[in-house]
Structures are given as C-alpha cells and as structure tokens.
TORMARLUM-884762 format. One record per residue (C-alpha): residue number from 1; residue in one letter; x, y, z. Coordinates in steps of 0.5 Angstrom, whole numbers, m for minus. Layout:
N
[NUM "A" [X Y Z]]
...
END
This chain:
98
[1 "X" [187 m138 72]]
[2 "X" [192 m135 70]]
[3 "X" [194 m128 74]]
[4 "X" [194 m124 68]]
[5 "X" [186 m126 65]]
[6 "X" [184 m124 72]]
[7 "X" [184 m115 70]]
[8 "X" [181 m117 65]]
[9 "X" [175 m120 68]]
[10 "X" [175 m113 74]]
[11 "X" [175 m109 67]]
[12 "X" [170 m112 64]]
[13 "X" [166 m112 71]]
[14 "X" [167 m106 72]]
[15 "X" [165 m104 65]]
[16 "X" [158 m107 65]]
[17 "X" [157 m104 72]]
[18 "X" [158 m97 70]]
[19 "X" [154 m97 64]]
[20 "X" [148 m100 67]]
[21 "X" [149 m96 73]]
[22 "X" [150 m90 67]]
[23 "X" [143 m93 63]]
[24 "X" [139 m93 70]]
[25 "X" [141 m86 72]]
[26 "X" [138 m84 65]]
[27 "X" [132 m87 65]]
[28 "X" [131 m85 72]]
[29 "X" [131 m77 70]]
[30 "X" [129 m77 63]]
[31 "X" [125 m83 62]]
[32 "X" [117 m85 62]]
[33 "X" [118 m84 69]]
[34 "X" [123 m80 70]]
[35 "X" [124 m74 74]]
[36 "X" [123 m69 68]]
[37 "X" [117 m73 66]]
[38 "X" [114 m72 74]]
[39 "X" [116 m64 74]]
[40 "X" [111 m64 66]]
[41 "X" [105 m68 70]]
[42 "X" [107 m63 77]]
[43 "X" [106 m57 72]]
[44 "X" [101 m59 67]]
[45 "X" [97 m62 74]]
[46 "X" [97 m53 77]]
[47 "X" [95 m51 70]]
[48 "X" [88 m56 70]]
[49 "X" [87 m55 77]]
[50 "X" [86 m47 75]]
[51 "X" [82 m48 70]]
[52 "X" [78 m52 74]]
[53 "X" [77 m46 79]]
[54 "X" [75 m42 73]]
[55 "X" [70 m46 71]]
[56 "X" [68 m47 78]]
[57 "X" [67 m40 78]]
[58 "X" [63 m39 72]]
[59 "X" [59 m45 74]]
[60 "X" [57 m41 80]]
[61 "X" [56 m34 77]]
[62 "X" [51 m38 72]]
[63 "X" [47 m42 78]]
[64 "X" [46 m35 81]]
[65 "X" [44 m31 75]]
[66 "X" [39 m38 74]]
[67 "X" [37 m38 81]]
[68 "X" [35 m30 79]]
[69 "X" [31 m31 74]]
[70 "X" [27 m38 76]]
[71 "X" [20 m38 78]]
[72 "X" [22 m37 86]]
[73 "X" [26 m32 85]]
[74 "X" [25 m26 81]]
[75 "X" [30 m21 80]]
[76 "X" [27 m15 75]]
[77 "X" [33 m12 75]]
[78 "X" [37 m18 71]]
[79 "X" [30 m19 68]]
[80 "X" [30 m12 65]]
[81 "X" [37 m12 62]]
[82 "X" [37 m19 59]]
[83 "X" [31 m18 56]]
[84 "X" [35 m11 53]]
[85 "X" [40 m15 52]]
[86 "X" [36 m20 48]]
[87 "X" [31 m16 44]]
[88 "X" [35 m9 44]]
[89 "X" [31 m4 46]]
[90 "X" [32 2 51]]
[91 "X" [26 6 55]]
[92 "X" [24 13 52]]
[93 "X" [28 17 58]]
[94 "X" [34 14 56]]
[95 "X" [41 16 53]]
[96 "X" [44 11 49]]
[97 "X" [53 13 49]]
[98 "X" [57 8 44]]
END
C-alpha cells in the first residue's frame, strides 16, 4: 500500500467508530431500554405503588365495617346508620338540617 491510501482508511475507521459509538449512546438513553425509558417505569411504578395502598385502605375500611356488622359482632351504631342510610328514615326526636 501506498502511503497515501492509508488516511483514508484511518478516516473511515474513525468515522464508523464515531457514529456507532454515536447510535449506541443513543439507544442507551432513549431507547426500549434506555435511561429515559427506566425514569418512566420508576414513575409509573411510584404511582401504582399509591394506588395500591388506597386500596389497601379501602380493603381494610371495608373488612372493618363487614366484620362489624357479622353475626359475631354486632356493632348497633353502624347498624342504625345503614339501615338510615339505606331505607331513609329518621327517629321522631330528631332534627334533619340540609
């Protein structure tokens, strides 16, 4: 080889590493498994991790009120304001505001 064909094949070289190095840097940030992409499964995993402790709440809160109105445990109070709640009526000594 000549000296002169060598630049040529150092420029190209050089070329080919720095738009793959360029492509790989790329899909390393933006890409399906990119950094962008694991900053939206963080998020989007915070999010669903709140909503499952509502409703973990509201599983309990319900459990409660079940357990408080089963055949072992019989809470009157809760009884009497369901059975208000459901049927609409009120006691004769009460005072309704709206």
């Amino acid at each position: 080889m000549t000296p002169r064909n060598r630049p040529w094949g150092t420029l190209i070289f050089f070329t080919v590493a720095f738009f793959m190095g360029a492509y790989f840097t790329f899909a390393a940030v933006q890409g399906d498994f990119g950094l962008f992409r694991r900053a939206e499964i963080e998020a989007q995993s915070a999010e669903l991790r709140a909503q499952l402790d509502t409703l973990e709440a509201r599983v309990a809160r319900m459990e409660n009120l079940t357990h408080r109105l089963s055949d072992d445990y019989l809470d009157l109070d809760l009884l009497d304001e369901q059975a208000r709640d459901v049927l609409g009526v009120m006691r004769s000594d009460e005072i309704i505001i709206r």
